[in-house]
Backbone of each chain as ProteinMPNN parsed JSONL, in Angstrom:
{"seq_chain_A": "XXXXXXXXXXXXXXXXXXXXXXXXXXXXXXXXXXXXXXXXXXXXXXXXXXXXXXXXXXXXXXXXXXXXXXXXXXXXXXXXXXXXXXXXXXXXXXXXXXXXXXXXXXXXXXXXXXXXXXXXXXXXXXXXXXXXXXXXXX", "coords_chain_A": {"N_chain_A": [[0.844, -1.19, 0.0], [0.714, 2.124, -0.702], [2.027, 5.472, 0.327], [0.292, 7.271, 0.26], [-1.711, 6.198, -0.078], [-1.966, 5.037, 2.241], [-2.225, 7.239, 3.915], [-4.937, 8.261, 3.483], [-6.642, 6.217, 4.43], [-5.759, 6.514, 6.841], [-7.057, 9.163, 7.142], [-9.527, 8.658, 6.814], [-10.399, 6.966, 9.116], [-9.372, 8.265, 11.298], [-11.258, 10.554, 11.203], [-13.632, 9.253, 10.889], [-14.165, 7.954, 13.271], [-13.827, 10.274, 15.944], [-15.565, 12.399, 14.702], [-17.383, 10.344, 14.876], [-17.985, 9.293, 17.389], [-18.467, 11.617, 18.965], [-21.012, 12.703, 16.91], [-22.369, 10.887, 17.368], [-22.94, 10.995, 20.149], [-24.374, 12.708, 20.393], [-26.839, 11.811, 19.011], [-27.57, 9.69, 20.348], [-28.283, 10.803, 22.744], [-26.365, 11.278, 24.731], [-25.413, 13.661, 25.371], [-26.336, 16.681, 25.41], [-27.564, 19.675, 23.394], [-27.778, 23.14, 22.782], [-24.857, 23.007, 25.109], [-22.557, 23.48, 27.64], [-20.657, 20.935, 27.98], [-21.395, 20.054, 25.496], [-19.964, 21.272, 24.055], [-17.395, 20.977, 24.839], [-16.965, 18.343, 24.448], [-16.804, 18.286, 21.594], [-14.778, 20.14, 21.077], [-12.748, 18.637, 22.317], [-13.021, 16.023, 20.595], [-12.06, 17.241, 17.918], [-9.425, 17.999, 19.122], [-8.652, 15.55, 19.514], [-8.463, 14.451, 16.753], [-7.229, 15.623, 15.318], [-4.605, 15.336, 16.67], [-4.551, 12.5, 16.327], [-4.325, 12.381, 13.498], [-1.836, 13.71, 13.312], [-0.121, 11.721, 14.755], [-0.607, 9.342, 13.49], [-0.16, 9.944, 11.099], [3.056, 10.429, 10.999], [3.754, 8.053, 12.131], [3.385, 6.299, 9.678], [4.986, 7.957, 7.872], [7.575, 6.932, 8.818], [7.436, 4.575, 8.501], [7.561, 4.698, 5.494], [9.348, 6.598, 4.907], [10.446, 8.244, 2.466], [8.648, 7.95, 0.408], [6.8, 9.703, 2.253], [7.705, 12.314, 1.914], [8.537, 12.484, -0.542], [7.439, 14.275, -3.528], [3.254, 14.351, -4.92], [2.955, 12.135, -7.134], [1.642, 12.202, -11.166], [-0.534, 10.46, -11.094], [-1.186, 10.432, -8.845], [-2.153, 12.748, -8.26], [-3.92, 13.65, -9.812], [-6.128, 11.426, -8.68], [-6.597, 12.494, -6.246], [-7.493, 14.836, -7.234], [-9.702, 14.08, -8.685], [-11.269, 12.93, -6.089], [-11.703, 14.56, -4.566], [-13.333, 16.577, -6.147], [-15.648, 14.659, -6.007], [-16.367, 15.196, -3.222], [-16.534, 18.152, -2.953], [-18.991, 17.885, -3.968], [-20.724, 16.668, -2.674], [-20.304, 18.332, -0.497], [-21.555, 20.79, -1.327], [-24.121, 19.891, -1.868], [-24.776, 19.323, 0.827], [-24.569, 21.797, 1.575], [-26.294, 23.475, 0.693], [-28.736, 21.691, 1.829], [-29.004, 22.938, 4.322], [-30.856, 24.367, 4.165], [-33.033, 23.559, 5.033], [-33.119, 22.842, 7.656], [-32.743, 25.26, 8.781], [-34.326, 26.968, 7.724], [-36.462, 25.587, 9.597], [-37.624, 24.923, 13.181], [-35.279, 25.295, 13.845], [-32.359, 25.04, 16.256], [-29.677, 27.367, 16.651], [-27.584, 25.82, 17.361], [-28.298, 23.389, 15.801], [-28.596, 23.795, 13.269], [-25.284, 24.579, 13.009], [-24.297, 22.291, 13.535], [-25.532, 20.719, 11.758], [-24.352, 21.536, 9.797], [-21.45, 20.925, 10.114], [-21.726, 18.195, 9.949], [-22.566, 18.05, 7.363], [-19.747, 19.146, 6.207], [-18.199, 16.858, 7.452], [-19.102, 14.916, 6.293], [-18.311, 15.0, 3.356], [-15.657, 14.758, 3.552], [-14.887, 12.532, 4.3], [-16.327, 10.853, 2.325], [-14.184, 11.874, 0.073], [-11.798, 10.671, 1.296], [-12.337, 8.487, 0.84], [-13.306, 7.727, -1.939], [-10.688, 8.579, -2.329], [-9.158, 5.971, -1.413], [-10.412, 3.858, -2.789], [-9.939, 4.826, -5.791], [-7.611, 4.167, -5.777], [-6.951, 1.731, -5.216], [-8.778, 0.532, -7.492], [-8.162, 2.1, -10.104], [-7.835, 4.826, -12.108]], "CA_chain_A": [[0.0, 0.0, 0.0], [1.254, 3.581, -0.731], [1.989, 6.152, 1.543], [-1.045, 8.273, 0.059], [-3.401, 5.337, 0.453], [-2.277, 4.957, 3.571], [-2.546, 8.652, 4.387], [-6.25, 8.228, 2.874], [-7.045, 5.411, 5.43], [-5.787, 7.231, 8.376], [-7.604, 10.107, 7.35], [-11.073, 7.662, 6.497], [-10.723, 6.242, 9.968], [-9.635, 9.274, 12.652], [-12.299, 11.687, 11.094], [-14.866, 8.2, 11.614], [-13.524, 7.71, 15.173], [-13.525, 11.537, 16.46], [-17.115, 12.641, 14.775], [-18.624, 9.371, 15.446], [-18.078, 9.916, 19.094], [-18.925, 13.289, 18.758], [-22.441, 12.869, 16.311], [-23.212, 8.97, 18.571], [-23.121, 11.097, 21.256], [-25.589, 14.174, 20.34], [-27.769, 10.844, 18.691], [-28.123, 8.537, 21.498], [-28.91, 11.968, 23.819], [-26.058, 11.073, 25.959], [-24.741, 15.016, 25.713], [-27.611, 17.56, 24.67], [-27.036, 20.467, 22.309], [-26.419, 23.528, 23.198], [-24.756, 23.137, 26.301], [-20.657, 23.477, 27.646], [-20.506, 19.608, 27.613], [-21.326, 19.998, 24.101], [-18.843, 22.132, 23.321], [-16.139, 20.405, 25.629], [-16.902, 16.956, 23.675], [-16.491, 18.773, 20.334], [-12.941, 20.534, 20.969], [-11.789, 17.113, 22.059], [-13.087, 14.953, 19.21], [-11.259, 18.148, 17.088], [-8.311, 17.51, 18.761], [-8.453, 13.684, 18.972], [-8.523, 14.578, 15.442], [-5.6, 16.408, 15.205], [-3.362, 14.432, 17.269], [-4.314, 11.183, 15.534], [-3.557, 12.399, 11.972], [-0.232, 14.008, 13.038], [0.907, 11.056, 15.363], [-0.4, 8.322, 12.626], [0.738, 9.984, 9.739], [3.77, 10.293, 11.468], [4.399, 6.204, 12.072], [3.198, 5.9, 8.546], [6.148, 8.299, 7.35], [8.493, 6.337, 9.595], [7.937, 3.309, 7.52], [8.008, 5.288, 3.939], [10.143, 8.301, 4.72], [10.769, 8.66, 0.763], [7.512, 8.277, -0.135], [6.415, 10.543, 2.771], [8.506, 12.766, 1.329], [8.094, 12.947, -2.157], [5.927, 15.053, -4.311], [2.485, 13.568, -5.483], [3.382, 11.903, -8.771], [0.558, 12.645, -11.777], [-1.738, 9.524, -10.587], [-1.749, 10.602, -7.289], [-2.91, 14.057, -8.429], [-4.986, 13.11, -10.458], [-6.843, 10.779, -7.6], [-7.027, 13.272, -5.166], [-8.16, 15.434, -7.973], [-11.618, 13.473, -8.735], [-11.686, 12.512, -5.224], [-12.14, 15.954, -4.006], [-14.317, 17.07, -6.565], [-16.793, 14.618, -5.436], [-16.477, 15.822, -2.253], [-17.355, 19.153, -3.656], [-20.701, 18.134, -4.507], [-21.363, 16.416, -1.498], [-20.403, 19.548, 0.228], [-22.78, 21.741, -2.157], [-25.625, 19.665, -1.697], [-24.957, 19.552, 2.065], [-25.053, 23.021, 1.823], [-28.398, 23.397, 0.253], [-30.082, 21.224, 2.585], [-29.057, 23.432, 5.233], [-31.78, 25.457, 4.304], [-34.245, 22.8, 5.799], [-33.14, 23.237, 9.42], [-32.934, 27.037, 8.937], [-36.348, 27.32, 7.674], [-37.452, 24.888, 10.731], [-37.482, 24.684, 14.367], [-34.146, 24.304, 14.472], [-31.411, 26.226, 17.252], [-28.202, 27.79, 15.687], [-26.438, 25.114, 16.809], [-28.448, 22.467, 15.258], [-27.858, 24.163, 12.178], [-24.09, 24.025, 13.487], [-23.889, 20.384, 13.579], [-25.934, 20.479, 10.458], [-22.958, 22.272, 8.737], [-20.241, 20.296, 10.152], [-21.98, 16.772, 9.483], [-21.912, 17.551, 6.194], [-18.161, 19.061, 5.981], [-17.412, 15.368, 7.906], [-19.442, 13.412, 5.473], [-17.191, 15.596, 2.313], [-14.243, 14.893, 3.935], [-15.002, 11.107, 4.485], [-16.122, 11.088, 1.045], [-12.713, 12.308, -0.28], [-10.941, 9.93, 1.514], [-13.039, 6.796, 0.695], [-13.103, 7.734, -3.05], [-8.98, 8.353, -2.788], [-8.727, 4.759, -2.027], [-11.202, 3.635, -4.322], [-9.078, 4.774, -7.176], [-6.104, 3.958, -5.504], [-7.507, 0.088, -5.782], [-9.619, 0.021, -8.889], [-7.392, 2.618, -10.748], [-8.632, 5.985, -12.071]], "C_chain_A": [[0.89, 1.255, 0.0], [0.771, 4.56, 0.503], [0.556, 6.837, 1.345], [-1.931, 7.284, 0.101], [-3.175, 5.082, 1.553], [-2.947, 6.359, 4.395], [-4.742, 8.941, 4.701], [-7.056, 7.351, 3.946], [-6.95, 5.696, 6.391], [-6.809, 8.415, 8.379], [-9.44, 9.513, 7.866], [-11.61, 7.541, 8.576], [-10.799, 7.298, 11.297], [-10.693, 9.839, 12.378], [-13.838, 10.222, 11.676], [-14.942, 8.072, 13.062], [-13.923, 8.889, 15.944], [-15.068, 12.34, 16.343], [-17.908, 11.61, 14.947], [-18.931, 9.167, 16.693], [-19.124, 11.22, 19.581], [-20.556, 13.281, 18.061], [-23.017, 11.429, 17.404], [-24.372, 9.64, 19.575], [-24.6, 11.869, 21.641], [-27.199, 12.737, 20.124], [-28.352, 10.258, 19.354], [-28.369, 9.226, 22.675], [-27.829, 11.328, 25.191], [-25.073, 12.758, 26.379], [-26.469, 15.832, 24.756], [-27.246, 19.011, 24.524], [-28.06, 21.556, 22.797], [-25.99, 23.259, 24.83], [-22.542, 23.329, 26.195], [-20.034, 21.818, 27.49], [-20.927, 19.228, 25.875], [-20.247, 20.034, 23.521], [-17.497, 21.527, 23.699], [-16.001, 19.129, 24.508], [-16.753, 17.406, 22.397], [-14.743, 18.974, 20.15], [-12.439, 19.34, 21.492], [-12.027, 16.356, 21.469], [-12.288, 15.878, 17.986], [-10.08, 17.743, 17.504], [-7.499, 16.267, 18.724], [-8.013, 13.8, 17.43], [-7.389, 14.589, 14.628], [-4.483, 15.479, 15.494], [-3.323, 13.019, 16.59], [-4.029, 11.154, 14.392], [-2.125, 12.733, 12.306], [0.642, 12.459, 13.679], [1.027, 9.506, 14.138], [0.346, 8.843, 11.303], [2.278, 10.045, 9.67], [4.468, 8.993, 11.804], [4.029, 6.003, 10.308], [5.114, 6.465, 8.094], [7.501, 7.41, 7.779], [9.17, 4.997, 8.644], [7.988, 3.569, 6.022], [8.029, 6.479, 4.09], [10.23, 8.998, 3.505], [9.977, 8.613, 0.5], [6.509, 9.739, 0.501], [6.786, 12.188, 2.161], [8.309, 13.719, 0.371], [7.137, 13.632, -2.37], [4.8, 14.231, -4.413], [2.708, 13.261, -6.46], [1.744, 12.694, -9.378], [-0.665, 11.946, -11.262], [-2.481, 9.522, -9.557], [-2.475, 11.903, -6.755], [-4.156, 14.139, -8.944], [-6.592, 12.562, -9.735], [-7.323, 11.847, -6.569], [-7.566, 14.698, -5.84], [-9.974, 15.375, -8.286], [-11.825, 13.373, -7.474], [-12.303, 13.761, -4.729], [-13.155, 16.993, -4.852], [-15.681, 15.889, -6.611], [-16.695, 15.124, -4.25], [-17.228, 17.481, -2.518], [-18.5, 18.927, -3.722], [-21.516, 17.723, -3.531], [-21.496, 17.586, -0.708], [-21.371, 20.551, -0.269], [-24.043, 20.611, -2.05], [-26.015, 19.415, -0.255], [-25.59, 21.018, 2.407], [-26.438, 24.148, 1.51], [-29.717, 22.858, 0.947], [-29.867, 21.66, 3.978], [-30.113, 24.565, 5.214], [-32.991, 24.901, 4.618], [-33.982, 23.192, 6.696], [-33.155, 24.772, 9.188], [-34.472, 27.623, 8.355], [-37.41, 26.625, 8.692], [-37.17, 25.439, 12.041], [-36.081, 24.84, 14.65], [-33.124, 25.327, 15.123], [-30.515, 26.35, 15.894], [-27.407, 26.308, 16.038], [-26.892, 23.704, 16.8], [-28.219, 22.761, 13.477], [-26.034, 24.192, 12.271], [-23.547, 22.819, 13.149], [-24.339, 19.808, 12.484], [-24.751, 20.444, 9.203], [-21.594, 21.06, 8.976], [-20.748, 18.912, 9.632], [-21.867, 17.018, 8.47], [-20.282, 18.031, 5.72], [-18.018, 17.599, 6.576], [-17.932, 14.36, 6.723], [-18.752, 13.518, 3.732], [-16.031, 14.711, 2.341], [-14.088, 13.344, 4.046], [-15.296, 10.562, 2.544], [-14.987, 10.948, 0.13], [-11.88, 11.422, -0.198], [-11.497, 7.88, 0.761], [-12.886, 6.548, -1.136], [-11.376, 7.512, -3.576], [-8.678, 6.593, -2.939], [-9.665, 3.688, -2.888], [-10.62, 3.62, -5.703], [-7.693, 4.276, -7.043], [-6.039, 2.859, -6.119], [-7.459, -0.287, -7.179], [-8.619, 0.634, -10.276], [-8.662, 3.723, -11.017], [-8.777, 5.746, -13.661]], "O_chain_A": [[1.821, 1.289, 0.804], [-0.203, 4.555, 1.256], [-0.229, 6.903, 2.291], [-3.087, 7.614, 0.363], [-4.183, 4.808, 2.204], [-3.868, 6.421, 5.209], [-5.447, 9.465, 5.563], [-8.138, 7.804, 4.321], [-7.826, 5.362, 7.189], [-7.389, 8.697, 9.427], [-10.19, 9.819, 8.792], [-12.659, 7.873, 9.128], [-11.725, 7.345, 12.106], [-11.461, 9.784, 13.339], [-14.686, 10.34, 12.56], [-15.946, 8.132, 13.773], [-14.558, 8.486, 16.918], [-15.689, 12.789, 17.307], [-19.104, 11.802, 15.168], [-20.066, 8.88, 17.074], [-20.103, 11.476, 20.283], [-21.382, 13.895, 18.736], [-24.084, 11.33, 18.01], [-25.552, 9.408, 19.838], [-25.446, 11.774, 22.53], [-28.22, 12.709, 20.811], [-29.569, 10.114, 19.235], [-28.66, 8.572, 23.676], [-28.251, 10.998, 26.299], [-24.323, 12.94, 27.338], [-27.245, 15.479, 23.868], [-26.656, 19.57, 25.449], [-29.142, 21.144, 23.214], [-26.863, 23.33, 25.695], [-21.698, 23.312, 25.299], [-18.981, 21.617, 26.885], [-20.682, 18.171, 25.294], [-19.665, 19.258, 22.763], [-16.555, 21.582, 22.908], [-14.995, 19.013, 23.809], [-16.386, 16.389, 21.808], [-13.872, 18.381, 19.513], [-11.42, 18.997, 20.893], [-11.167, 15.481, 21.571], [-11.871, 15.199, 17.047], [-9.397, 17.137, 16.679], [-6.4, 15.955, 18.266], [-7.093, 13.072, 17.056], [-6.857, 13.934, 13.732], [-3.663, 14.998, 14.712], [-2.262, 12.451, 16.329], [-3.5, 10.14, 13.936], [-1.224, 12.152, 11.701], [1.737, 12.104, 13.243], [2.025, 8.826, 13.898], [1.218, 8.259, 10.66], [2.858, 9.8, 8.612], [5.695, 8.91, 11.744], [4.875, 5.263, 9.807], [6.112, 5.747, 8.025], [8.407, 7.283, 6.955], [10.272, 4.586, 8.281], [8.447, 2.681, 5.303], [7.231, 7.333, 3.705], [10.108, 10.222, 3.452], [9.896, 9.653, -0.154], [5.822, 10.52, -0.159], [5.922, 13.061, 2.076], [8.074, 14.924, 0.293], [6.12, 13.718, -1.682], [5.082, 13.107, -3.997], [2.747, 14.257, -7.183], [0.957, 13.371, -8.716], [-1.694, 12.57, -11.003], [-3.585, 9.08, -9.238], [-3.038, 12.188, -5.698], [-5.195, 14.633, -8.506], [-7.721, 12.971, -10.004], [-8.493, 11.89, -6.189], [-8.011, 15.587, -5.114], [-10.94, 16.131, -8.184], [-12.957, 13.831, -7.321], [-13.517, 13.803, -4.529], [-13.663, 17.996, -4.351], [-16.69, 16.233, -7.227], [-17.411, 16.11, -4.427], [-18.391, 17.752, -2.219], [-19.241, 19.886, -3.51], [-22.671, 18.112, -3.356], [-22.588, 17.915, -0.245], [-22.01, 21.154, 0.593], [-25.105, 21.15, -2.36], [-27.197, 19.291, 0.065], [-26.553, 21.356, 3.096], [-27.102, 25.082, 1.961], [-30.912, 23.146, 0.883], [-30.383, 20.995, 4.876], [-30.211, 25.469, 6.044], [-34.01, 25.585, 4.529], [-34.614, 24.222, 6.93], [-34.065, 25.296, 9.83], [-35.308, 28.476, 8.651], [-38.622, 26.83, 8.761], [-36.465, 26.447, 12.075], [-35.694, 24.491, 15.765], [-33.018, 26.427, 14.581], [-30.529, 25.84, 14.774], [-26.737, 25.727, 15.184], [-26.31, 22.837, 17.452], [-27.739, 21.962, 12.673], [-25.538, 23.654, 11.281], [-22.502, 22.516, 12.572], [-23.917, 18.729, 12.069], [-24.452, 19.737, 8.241], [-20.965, 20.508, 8.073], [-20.031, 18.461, 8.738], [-20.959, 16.341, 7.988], [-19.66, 17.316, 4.934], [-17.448, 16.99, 5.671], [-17.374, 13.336, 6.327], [-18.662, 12.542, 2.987], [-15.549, 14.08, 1.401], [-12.944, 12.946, 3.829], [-14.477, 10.022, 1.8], [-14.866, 9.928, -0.547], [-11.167, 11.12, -1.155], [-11.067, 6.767, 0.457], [-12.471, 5.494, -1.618], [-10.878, 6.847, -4.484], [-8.232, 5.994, -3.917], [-9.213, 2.77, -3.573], [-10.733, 2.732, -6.547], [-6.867, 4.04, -7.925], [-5.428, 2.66, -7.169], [-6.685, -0.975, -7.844], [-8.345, -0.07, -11.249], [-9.809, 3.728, -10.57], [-9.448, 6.521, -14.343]]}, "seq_chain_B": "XXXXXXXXXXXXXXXXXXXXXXXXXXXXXXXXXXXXXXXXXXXXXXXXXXXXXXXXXXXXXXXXXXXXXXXX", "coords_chain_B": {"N_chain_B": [[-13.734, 0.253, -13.318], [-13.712, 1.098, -16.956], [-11.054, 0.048, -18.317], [-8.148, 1.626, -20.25], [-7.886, 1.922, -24.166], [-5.168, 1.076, -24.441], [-1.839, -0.422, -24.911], [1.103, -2.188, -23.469], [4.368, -2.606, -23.133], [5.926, -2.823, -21.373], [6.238, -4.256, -19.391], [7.693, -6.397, -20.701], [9.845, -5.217, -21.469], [11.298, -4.253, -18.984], [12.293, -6.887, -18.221], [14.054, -7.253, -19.972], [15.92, -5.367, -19.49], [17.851, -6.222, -17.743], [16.622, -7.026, -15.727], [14.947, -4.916, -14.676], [13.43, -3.315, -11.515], [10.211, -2.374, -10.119], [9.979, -0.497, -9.236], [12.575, 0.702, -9.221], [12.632, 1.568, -11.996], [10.336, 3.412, -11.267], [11.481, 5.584, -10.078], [13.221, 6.323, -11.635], [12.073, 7.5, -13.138], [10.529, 9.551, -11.929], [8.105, 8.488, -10.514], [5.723, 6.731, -7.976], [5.946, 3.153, -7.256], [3.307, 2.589, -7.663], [2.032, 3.857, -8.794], [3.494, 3.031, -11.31], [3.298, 0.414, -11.463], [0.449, 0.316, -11.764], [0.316, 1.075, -14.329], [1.738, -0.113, -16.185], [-0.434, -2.385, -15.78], [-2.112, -1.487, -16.91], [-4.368, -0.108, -15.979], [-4.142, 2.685, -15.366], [-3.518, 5.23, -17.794], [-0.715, 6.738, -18.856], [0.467, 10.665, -18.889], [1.761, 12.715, -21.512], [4.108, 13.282, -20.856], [4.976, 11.541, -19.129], [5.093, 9.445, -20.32], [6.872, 9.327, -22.841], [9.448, 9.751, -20.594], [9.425, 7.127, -20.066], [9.661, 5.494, -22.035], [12.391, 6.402, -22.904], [13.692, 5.797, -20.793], [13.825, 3.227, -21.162], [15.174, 3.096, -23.908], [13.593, 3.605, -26.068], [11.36, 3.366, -28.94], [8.431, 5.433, -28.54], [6.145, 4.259, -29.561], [7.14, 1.421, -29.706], [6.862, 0.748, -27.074], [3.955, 1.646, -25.966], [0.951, 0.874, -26.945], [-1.561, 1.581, -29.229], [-4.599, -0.145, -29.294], [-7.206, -1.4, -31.082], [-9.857, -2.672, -30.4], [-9.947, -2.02, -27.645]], "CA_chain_B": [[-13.517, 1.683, -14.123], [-12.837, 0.681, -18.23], [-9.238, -0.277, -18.888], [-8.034, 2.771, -21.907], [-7.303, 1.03, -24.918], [-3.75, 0.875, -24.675], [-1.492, -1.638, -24.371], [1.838, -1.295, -23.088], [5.064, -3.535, -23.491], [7.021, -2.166, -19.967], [6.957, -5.888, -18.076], [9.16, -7.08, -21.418], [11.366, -3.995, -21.352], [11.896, -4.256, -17.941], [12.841, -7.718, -17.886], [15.142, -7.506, -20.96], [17.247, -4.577, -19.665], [18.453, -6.692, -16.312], [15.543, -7.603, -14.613], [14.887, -3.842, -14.016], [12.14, -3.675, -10.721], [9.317, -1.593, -10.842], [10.778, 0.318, -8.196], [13.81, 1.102, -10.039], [11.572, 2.111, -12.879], [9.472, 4.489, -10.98], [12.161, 6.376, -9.278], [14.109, 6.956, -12.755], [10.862, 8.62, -14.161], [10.325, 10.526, -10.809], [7.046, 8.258, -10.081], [5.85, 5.866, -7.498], [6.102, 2.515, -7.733], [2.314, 2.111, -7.079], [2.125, 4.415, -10.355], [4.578, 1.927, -12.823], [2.118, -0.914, -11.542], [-0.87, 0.733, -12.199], [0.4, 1.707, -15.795], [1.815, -1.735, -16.452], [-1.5, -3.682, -15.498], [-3.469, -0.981, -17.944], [-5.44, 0.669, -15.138], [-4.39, 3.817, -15.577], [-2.779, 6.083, -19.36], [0.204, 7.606, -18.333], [0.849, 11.461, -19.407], [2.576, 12.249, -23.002], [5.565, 13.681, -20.186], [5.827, 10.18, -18.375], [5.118, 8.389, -21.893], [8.09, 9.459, -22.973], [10.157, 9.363, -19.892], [9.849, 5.801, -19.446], [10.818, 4.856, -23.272], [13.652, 7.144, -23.041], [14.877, 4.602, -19.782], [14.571, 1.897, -21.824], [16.06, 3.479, -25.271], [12.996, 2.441, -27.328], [10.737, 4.751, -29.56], [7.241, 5.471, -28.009], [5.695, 2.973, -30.352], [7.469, 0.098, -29.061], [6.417, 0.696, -25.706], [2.687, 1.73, -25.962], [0.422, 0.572, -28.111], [-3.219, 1.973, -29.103], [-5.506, -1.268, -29.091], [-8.113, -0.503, -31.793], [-10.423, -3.359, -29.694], [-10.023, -1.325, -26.503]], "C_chain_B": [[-12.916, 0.779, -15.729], [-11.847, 0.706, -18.063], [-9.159, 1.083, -20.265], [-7.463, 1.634, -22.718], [-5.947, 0.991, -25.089], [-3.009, 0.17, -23.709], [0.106, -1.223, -24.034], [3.1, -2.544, -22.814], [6.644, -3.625, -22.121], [7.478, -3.255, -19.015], [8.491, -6.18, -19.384], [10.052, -6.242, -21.393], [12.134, -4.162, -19.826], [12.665, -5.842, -17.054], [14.325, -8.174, -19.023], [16.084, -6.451, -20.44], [17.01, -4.778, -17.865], [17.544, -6.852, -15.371], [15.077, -6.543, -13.727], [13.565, -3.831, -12.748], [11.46, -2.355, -11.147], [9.303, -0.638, -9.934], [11.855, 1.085, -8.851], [13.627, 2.54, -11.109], [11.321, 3.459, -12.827], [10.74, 5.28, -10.366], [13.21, 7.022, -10.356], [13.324, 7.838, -13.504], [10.218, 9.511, -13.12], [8.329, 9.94, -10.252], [7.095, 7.253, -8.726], [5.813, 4.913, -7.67], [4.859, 1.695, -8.191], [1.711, 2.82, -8.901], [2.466, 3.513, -11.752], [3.554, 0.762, -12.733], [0.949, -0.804, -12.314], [-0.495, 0.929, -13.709], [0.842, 0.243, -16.301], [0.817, -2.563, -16.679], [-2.437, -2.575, -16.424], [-4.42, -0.314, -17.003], [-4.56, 2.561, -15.021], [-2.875, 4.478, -16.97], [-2.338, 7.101, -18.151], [0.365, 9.18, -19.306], [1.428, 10.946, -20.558], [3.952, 12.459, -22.316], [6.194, 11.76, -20.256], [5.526, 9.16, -19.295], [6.307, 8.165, -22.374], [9.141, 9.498, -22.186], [10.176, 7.862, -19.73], [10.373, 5.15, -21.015], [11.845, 5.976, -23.205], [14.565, 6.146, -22.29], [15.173, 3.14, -20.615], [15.088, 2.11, -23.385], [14.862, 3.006, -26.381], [11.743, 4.006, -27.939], [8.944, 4.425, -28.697], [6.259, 3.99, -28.144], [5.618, 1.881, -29.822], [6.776, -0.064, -27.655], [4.608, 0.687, -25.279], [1.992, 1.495, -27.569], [-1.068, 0.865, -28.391], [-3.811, 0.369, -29.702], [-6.872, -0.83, -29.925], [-9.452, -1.24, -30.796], [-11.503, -2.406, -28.478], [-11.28, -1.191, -26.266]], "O_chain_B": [[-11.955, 0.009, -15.715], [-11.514, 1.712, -17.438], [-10.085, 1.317, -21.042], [-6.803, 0.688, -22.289], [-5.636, 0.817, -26.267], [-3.14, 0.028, -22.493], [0.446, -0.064, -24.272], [2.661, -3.52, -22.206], [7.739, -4.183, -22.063], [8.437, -3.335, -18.246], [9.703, -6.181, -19.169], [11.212, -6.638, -21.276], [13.353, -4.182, -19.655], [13.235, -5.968, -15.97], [15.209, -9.023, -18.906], [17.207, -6.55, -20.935], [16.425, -4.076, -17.04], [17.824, -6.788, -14.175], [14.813, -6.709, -12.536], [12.578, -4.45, -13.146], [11.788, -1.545, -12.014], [8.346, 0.134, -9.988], [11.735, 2.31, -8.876], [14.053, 3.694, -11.145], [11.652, 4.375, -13.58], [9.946, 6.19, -10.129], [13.909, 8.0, -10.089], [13.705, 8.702, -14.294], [9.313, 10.243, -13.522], [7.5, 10.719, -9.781], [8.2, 6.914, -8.305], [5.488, 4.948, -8.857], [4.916, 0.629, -8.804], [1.153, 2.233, -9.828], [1.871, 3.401, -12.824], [3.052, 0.235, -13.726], [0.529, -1.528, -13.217], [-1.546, 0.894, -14.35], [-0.017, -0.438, -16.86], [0.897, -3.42, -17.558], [-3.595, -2.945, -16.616], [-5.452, 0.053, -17.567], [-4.979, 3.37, -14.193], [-1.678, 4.188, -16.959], [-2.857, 7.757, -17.248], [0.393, 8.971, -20.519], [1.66, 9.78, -20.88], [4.946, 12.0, -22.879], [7.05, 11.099, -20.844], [5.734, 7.988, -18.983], [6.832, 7.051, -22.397], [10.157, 9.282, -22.847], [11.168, 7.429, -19.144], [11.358, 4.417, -21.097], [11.644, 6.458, -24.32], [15.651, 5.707, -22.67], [16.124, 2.362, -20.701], [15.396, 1.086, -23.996], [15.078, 2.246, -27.325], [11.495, 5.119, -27.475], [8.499, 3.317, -28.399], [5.863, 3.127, -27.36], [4.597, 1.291, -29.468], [6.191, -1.096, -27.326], [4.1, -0.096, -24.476], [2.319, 1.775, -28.723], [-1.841, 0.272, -27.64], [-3.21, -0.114, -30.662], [-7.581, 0.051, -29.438], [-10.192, -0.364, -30.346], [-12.703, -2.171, -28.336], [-11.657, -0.584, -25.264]]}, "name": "protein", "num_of_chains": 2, "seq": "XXXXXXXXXXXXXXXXXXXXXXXXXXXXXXXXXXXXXXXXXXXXXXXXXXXXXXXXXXXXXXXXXXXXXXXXXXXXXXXXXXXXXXXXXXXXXXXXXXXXXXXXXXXXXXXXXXXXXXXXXXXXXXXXXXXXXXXXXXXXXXXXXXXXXXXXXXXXXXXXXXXXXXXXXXXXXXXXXXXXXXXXXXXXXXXXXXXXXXXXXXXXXXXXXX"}
């Protein structure tokens, strides 16, 4: 596996790990929105976030320093080229159906969580498509 | 995802000039090696740059190396 599909898999899996904690939690009403326990369980699934891309991508590099390294060749531009323009569209049609909760009932910061679920479900997106082509080829 | 119609002659080149790896390969044409595979097995048409960088490593005219597949 390549460093960028690995990169792609770490990314797939902390962002799953960090907002699935984080959205479980709001879901299964074991934190309730807005509150400071909201907000507390947010900035630490952010920097769970954080710390698990730098410390994994970090053992990744360890074991392909030169690949870590290196530029993206064309294939790998390419990939993360389409990958991110679906993401794009996921993100634009996230952002369109944020005009359901804002025309409803809904607090600011269920529109909030509206917004970020879909930046997380982009960004998951992105990564799931990278190795998708990584696999199948582009 | 379709295969592009082109075919591509880079396993025999690379076993006629010393059993070159596909490692070797990729690092003389500034790619990865995950790249030379993928272009080898037909899943993904390499640039006209890295078309020509890789018959240049093995001394052979474009031609020889890739081949349009009318089939494809």
């Amino acid at each position: 596996m390549s460093f960028r599909e690995t990169s792609a898999w770490i990314t797939l899996t902390s962002v799953l790990l960090c907002f699935g904690v984080y959205f479980g939690s709001l879901a299964t009403g074991h934190v309730r929105a807005p509150s400071f326990v909201t907000l507390h369980l947010l900035l630490l699934c952010v920097s769970a976030l954080v710390v698990l891309q730098i410390g994994l991508h970090a053992v990744a590099a360890c074991f392909a320093p030169r690949a870590a390294r290196a530029l993206r060749d064309e294939r790998e531009q390419l990939i993360q080229m389409r990958a991110r323009g679906l993401g794009y569209y996921v993100l634009m049609a996230g952002v369109l159906a944020l005009a359901i909760p804002g025309h409803m009932e809904g607090s600011k910061i269920d529109l909030m969580n509206f917004a970020l679920l879909d930046v997380v479900v982009a960004s998951l997106v992105v990564s799931a498509a990278q190795i998708v082509m990584f696999r199948r080829g582009v | 995802m379709p295969r592009p119609p082109i075919a591509n002659q880079i396993r025999r080149l690379r076993f006629e000039h010393g059993e070159m790896t596909q490692s070797e390969l990729a690092e003389r044409i500034g790619m990865t090696r995950q790249t030379v595979a993928a272009i080898e097995a037909g899943k993904y048409s390499p640039s006209l740059e890295a078309a020509f960088r890789i018959s240049r490593v093995f001394g052979a005219a474009l031609e020889d190396v890739f081949q349009w597949t009318e089939a494809g």
